[in-house]
C-alpha positions as CSV (number, residue, x, y, z in Angstrom):
1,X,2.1,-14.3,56.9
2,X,2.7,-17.8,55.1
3,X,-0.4,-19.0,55.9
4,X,-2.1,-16.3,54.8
5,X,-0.8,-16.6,51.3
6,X,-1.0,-20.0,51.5
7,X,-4.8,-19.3,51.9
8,X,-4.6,-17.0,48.7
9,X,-3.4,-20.0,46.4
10,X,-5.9,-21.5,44.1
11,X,-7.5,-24.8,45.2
12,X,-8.4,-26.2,42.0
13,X,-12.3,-27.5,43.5
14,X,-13.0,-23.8,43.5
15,X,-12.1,-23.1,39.8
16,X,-16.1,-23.0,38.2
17,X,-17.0,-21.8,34.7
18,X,-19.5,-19.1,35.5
19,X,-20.3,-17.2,38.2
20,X,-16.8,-17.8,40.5
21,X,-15.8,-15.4,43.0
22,X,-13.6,-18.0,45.0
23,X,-10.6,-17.9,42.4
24,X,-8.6,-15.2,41.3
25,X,-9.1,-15.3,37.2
26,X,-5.9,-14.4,36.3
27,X,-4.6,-17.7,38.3
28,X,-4.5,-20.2,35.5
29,X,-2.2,-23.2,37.0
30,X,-3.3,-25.7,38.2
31,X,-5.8,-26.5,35.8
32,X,-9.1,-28.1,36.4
33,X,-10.2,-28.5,32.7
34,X,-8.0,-30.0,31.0
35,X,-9.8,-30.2,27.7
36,X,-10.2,-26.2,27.6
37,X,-6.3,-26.3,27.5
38,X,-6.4,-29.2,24.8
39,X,-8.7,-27.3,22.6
40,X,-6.1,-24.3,23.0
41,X,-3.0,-26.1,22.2
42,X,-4.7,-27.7,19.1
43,X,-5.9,-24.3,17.5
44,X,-2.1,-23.1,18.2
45,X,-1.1,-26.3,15.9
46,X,-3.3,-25.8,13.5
47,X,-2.0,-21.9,13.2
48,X,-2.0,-20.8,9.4
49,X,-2.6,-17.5,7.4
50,X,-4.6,-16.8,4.0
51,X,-1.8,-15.3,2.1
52,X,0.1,-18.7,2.1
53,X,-2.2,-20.2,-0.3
54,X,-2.1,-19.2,-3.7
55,X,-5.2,-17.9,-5.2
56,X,-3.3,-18.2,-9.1
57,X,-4.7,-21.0,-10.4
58,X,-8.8,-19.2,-8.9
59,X,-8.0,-16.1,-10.4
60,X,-7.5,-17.7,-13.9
61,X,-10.7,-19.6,-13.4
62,X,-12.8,-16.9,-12.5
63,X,-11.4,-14.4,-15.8
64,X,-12.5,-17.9,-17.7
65,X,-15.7,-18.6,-18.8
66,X,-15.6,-22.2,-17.4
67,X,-17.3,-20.8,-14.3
68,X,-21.2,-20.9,-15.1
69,X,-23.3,-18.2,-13.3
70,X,-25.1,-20.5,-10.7
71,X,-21.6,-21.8,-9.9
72,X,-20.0,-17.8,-9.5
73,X,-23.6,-17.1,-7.5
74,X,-22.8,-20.1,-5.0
75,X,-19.0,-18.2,-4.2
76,X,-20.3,-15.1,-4.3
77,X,-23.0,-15.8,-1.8
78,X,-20.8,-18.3,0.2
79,X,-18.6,-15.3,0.6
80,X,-21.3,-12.6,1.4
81,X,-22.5,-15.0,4.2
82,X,-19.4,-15.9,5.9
83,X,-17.7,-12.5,5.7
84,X,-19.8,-11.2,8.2
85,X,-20.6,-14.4,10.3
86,X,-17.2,-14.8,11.2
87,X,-17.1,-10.7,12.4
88,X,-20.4,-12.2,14.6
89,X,-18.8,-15.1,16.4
90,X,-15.7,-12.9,17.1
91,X,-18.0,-9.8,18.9
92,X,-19.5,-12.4,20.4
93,X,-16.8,-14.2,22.2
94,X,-15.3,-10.6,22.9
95,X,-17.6,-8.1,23.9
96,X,-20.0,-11.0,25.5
97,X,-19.1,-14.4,26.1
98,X,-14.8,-13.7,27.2
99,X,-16.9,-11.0,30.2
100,X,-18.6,-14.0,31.8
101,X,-16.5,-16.8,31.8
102,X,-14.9,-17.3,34.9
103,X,-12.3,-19.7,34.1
104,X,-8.5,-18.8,33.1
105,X,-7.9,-21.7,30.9
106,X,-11.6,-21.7,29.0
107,X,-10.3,-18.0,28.3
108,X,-7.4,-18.9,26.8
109,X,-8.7,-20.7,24.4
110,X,-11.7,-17.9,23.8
111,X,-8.4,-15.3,22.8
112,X,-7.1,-18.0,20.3
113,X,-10.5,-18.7,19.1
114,X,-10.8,-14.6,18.7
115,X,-7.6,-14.6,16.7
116,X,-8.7,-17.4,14.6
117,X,-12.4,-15.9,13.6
118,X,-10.2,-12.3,12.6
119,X,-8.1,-15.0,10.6
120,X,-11.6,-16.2,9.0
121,X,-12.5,-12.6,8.2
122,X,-8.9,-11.9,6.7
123,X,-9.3,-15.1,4.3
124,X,-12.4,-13.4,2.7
125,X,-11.3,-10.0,2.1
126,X,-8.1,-11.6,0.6
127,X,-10.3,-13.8,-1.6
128,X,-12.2,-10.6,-2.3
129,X,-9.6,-8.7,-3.5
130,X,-8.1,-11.7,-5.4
131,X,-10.8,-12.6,-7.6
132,X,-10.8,-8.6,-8.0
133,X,-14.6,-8.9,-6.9
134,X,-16.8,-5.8,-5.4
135,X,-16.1,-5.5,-1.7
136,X,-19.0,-3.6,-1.1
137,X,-21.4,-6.1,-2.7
138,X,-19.6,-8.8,-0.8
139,X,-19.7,-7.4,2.5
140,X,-22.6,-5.8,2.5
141,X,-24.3,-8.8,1.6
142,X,-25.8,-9.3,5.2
143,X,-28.1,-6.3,4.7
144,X,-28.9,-7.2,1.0
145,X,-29.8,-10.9,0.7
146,X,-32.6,-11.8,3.1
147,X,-31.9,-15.6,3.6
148,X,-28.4,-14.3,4.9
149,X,-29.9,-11.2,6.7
150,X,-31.9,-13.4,8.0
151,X,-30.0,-15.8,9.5
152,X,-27.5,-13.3,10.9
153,X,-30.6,-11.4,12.2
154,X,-31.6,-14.7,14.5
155,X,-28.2,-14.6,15.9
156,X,-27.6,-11.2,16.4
157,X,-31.0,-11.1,18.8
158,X,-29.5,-13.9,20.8
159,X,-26.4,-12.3,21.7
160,X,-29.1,-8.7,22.7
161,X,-29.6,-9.0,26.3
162,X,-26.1,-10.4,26.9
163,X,-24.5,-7.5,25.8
164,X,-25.9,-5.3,28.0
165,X,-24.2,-3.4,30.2
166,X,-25.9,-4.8,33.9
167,X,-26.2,-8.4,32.3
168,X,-25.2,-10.8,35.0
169,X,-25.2,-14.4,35.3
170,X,-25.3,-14.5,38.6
171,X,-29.6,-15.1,38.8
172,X,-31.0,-18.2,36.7
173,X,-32.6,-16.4,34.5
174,X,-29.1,-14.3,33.5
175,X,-27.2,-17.5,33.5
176,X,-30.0,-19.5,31.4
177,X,-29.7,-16.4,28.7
178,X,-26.0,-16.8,28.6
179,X,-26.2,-21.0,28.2
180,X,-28.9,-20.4,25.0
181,X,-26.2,-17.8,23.3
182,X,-23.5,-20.0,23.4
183,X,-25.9,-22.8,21.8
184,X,-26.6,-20.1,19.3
185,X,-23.2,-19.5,18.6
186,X,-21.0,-22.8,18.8
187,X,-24.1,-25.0,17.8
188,X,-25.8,-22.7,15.7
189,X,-23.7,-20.6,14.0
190,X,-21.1,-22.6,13.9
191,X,-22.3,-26.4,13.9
192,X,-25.1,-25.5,11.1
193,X,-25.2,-22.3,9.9
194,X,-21.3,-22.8,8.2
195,X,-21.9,-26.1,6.8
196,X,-23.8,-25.6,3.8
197,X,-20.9,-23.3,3.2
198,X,-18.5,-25.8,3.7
199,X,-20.3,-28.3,1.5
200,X,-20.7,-26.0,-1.9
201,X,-17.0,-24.6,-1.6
202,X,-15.0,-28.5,-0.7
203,X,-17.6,-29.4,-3.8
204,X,-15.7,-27.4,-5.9
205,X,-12.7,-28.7,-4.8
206,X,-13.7,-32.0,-5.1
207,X,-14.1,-31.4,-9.1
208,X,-10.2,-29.3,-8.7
209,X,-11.9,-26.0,-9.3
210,X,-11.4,-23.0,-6.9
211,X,-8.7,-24.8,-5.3
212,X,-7.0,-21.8,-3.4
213,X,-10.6,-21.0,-1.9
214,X,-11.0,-24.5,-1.7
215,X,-8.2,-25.4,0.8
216,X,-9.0,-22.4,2.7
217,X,-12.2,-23.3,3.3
218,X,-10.2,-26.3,4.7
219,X,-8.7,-24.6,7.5
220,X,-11.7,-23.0,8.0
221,X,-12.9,-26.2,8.8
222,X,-10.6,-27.4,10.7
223,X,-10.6,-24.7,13.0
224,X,-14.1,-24.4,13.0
225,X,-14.3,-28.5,14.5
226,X,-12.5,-27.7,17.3
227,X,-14.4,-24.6,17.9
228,X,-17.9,-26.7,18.2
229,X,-16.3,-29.3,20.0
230,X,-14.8,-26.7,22.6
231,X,-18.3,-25.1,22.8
232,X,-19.9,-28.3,23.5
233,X,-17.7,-29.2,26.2
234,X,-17.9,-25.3,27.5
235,X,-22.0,-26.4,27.4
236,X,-22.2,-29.5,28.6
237,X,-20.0,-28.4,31.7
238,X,-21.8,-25.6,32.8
239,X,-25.1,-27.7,32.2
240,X,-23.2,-29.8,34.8
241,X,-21.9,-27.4,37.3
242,X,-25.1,-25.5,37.2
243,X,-28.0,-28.7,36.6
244,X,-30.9,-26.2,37.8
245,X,-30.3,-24.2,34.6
246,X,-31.3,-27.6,32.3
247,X,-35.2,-27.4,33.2
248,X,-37.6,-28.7,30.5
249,X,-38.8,-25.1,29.4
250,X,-35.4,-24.4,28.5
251,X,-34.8,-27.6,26.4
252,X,-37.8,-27.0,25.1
253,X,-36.9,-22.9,23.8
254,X,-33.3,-24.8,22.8
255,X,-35.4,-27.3,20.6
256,X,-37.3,-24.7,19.1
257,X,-34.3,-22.7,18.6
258,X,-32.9,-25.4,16.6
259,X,-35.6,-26.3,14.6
260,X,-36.2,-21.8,13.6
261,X,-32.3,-22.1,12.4
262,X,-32.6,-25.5,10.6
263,X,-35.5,-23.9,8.3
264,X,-33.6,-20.4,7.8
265,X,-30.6,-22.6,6.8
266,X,-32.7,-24.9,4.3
267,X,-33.8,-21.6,2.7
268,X,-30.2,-20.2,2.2
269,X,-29.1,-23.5,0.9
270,X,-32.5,-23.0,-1.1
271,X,-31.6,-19.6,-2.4
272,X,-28.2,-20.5,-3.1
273,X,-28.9,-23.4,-5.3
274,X,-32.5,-22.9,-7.2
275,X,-30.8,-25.1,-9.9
276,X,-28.5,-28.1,-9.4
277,X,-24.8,-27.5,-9.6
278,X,-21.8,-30.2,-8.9
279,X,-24.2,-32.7,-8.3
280,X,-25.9,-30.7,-5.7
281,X,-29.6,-29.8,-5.5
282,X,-31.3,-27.9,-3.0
283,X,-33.4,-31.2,-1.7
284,X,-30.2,-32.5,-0.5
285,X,-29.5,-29.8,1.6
286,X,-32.6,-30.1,3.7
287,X,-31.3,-33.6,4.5
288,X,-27.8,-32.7,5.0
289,X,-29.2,-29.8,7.8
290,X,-31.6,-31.9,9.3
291,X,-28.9,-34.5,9.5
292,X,-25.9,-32.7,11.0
293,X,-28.7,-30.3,13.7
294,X,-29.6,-34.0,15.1
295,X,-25.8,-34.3,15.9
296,X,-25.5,-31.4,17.5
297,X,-28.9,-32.1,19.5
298,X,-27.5,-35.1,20.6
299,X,-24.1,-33.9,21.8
300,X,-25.7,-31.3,24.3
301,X,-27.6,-34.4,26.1
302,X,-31.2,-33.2,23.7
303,X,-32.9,-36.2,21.5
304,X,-32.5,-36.6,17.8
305,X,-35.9,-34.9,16.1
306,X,-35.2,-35.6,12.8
307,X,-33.4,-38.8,11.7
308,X,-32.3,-37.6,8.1
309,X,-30.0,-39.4,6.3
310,X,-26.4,-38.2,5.3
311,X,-26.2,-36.9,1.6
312,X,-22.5,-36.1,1.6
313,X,-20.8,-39.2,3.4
314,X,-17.8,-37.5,2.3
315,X,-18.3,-34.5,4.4
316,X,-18.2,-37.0,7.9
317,X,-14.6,-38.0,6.9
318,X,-13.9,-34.4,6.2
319,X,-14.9,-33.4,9.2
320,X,-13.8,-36.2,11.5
321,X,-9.5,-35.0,12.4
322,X,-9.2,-38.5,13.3
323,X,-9.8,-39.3,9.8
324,X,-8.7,-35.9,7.8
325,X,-5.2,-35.5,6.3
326,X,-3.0,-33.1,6.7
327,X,-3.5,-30.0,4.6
328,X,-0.3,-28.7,5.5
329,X,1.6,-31.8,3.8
330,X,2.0,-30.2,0.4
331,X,4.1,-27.3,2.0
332,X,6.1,-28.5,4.5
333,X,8.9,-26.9,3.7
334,X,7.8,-23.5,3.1
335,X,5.7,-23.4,6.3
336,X,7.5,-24.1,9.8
337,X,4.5,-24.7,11.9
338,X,3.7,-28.0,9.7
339,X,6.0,-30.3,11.7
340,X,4.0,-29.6,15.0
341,X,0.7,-30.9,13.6
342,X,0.6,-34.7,15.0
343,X,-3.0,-36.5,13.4
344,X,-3.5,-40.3,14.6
C-alpha cells in the first residue's frame, strides 16, 4: 500500500507545461519552474487598488480649460482602447489559455495575473466615472474607432480556434495554434499594443498633469512587465519542451504576425496624435513601435527586423524594475503592502 502511494507522488521530471498526463495538476510542490512562482510572488508584492489614488487634482484639470482638445482626445482614446483590452487578455487567460496549461505553479500565476487585468478594467471605469466622462462612449469605443477595433479585431481572431470547445493541444498543429495566441497576447497585446498607451499617459505625467491617471498608468505598467516577462518565459519554455513546434513556417507566420500588429499600432498612435502634443508627434511613434516589437522579437529566440532607434529613452528606465522607483513610497503609511516591495 506504501509503495503504491509512494508511486502517486509527483516526480518533478514529469511536471511539463502543455500536454501532461503524468502529474496530477492540482500537485503544486515540488516545483520545477521556479520562475512561474517568482513571477507570482512579485505580482502579489506589487498588489494595489485604483481607489487609493486620488483622482482630485485630474478632476480639476479636466473642468479647466488648460486641457486642449488633442490632449482630452489622447485620454479619451487611451481610455476607449485599454478598457476593453484589458477585459481581452483576462478571457483570454480564463476561458483559453488557464484550460491548457498543464503546470500548477504557471497556473498560479495565470489566477493572479486574472485578478490583476480585472484590477486594470476597474482603474478605467473609476477614471471614467471620476472625470464624470460618458461610459458608453468610453467603452464602446472598440466598436466605434476603427484603429482600436481594429487592433482588438487581430486579437480576438487569434484567440478563435482556441476557444473551441474540442481544441486540444495534444496534435502539433493544436499545440502550434496555442504557442501563436500566447505570442499574440503577452507579446502582442501586451509588449506593443499597450505601449503607446503608456507613452501618451506617463507624458502627461512627465509635465505634472493628469497625475492620478498618471501614476495608475504606473502600476499598470508595472504589472504589465512582469506579465510579458512571465509570458516569455511561459514561450520560450514550451518552445523548449516541445522544439518540433519552432519549425521555420511557424517563425515565419510569428514574423508576419508581428510586423500586421506593428502597422495597426503605428496607425492608432497615428489616429491618436494627427497633431503634436507634449512633444510628441506621430513620426515618433513609428520608431518607438518598431523599436520595442524588435525586443520582443529578440526575446522569443526570432531576429531583430527593424533596428529603430529609441525616441523615449525615458520610457527604458521606466520600464526596467531594476531601475524604477517605488511608486508606493509617497504612501507608505496609508498602504500596508508598501513595506513588502524590495527593488535592488
Amino acid at each position: 500500500m506504501s509503495h503504491t502511494k509512494e508511486q502517486q507522488r509527483v516526480n518533478v521530471k514529469d511536471k511539463r507545461l502543455i500536454n501532461c498526463v503524468a502529474v496530477d495538476v492540482n500537485q503544486l510542490m515540488p516545483l520545477k519552474y521556479k520562475w512561474a512562482w517568482e513571477h507570482y510572488l512579485n505580482g502579489c508584492a506589487n498588489h494595489w487598488m485604483p481607489s487609493e489614488v486620488s483622482m482630485a487634482k485630474d478632476i480639476e484639470l479636466w473642468k479647466s480649460d488648460k486641457l486642449s482638445f488633442d490632449e482630452r482626445r489622447v485620454i479619451m482614446r487611451t481610455l476607449g482602447f485599454f478598457s476593453t483590452a484589458e477585459s481581452l487578455v483576462g478571457n483570454n487567460i480564463v476561458l483559453a489559455i488557464f484550460r491548457h496549461i498543464t503546470n500548477p505553479e504557471a497556473r498560479q500565476y495565470l489566477l493572479r495575473q486574472s485578478f490583476e487585468e480585472a484590477i486594470h478594467t476597474h482603474t478605467f471605469l473609476y477614471i471614467v466615472e471620476s472625470l464624470t466622462l460618458d461610459q458608453g462612449e468610453i467603452f464602446n469605443m472598440y466598436n466605434e474607432i476603427p484603429t482600436i477595433e481594429e487592433k482588438d479585431k487581430f486579437e480576438m481572431e487569434l484567440t478563435e480556434a482556441v476557444l473551441q470547445p474540442d481544441f486540444t493541444t495534444a496534435t502539433s498543429e493544436g499545440a502550434q495554434k496555442f504557442l501563436e495566441n500566447l505570442i499574440g497576447y503577452y507579446i502582442i497585446m501586451e509588449g506593443i499594443f499597450f505601449y503607446s498607451g503608456f507613452v501618451m499617459i506617463l507624458s502627461f505625467l512627465r509635465q505634472n498633469k493628469m497625475i492620478g491617471i498618471g501614476e495608475q498608468f504606473q502600476y499598470i505598467l508595472r504589472d504589465e512587465t512582469v506579465h510579458l516577462n512571465f509570458g516569455i518565459d511561459l514561450i520560450n519554455g514550451i518552445k523548449e519542451e516541445n522544439p518540433h513546434l519552432w519549425t521555420p513556417e511557424f517563425q515565419a507566420n510569428i514574423i508576419q504576425k508581428i510586423k500586421t500588429a506593428v502597422e495597426l499600432e503605428i496607425r492608432y498612435a497615428e489616429d491618436c496624435l494627427p497633431t503634436g502634443i507634449l512633444g510628441l508627434t506621430s513620426p515618433m511613434f513609428r520608431d518607438y513601435v518598431q523599436h520595442i516589437a524588435d525586443r520582443r522579437l529578440e526575446r522569443i529566440g526570432l531576429k531583430a527586423i527593424y533596428r529603430s532607434k529609441n525616441p523615449f529613452p525615458w520610457m527604458s528606465e521606466t520600464i526596467d524594475l531594476t531601475k524604477e522607483k517605488n511608486f508606493f513610497e509617497t504612501r507608505v503609511t496609508e498602504y500596508q503592502s508598501s513595506s513588502n516591495l524590495v527593488w535592488t
